[in-house]
C-alpha positions in Angstrom: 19.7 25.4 19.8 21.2 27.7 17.7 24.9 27.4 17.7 27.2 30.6 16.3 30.3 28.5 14.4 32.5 31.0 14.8 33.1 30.8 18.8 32.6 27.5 20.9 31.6 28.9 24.1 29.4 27.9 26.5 26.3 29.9 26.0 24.3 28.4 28.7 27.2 29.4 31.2 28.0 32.9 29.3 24.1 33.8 29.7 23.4 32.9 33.5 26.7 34.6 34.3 25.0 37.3 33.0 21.9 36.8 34.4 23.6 36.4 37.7 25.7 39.7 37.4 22.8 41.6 36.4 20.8 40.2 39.5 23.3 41.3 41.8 23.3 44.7 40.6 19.5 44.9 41.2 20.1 43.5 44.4 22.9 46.3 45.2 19.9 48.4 43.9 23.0 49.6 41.3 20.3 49.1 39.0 16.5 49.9 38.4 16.1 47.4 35.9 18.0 45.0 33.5 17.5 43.0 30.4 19.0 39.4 30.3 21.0 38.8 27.2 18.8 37.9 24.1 18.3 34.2 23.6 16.8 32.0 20.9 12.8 30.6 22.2 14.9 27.1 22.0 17.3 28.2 24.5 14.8 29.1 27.7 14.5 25.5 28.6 17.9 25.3 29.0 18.6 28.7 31.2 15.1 29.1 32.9 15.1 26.5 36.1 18.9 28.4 36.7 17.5 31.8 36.3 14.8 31.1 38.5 17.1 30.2 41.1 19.3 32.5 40.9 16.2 35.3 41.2 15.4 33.6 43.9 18.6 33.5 45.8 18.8 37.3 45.2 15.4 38.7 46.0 14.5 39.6 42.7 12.3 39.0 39.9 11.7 37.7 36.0 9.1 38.1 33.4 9.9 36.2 30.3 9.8 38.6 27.3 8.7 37.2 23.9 8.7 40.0 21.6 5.8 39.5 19.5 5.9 42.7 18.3 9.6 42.7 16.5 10.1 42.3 12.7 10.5 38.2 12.9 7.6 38.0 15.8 9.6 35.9 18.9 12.6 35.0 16.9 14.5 36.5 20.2 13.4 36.3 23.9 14.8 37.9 27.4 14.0 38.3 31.0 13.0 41.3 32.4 14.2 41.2 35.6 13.3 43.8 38.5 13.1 44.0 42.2 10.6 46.2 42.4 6.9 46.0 40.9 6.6 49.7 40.4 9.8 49.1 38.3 8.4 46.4 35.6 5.1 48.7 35.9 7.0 51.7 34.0 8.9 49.0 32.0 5.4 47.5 31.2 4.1 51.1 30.0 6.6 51.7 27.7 5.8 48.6 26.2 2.0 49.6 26.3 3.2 52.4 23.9 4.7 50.8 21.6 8.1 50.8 22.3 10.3 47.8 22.5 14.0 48.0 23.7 15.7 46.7 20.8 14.2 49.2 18.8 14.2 52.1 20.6 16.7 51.7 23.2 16.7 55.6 24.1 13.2 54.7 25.6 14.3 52.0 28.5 17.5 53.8 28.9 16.6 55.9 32.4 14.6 52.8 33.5 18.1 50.2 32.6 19.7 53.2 34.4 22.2 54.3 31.9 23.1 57.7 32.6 21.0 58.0 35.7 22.2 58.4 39.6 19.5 58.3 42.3 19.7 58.6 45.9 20.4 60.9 48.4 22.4 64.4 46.9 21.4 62.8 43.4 20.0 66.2 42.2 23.4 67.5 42.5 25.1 64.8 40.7 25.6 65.3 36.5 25.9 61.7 35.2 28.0 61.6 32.1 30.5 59.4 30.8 34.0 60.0 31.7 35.4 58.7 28.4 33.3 57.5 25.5 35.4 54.9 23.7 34.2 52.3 20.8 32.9 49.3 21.5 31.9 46.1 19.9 28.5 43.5 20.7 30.3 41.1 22.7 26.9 39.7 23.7 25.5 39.5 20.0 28.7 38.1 18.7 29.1 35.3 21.1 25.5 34.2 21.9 23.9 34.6 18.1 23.7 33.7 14.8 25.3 36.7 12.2 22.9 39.4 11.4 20.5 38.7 14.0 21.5 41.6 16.2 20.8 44.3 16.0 17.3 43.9 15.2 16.2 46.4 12.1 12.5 47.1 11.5 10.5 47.1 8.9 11.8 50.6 7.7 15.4 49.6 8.4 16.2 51.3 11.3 18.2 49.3 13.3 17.8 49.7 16.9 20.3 50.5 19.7 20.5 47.2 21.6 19.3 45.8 25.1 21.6 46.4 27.7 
């Protein structure tokens, strides 16, 4: 398992927390769709009987993403996660086209539901951000190794991230 040195955290616990926040929030239906946090391939043994349950326990699903198609083929993994099919179907496209969230973030955003309200009255609704501040990658900076995240490809272009 790949350990970062500079934080001693529990991973396992920091990712299923995630896992299980993001689950309620598809539950809510607060979201469409959300990416786990990236993980290692070593790590899925040790997060996928919990994530399992805890997809289970909230009526959603998971499709284990390998990312075969990023600069180091694999080197990082998430779930997909969903509640409904037609959901992972649009993901799915996207991914049929090419597209891969840690690359081209812009792409998934609408389907990860950033900037996006739905629902009765929605059409009158302008979804904006009441304040954008700075922000750090908590997630990259506690859960991997330096300069693993972001992910730049082959020309350098780094991509957006996966939340």
């Amino acid at each position: 398992m790949h350990k970062n040195k500079r934080d001693s955290m529990d991973r396992k616990s920091f990712m299923l927390g995630m896992i299980t926040a993001f689950a309620e929030c598809l539950a809510g239906e607060a979201k469409k769709l959300a990416l786990s946090p990236p993980f290692y391939p070593e790590d899925l043994e040790g997060i996928r009987h919990e994530a399992e349950r805890i997809a289970g326990e909230q009526g959603i699903f998971l499709s284990l993403e390998e990312n075969l198609d990023l600069p180091v083929p694999g080197m990082l993994q998430w779930y997909v996660m969903y509640k409904f099919p037609d959901t992972f179907e649009e993901y799915q496209r996207l991914r049929s086209l090419g597209y891969n969230p840690a690359l081209d973030f812009e792409e998934f955003a609408s389907l990860l539901s950033y900037g996006m309200v739905w629902g009765k009255g929605a059409e009158k609704v302008t979804p904006r951000l009441r304040e954008k501040r700075e922000t750090k990658d908590s997630v990259a900076r506690l859960l991997l190794n330096p300069g693993d995240w972001p992910i730049k490809n082959g020309a350098g272009r780094t991509g957006h991230g996966t939340r």
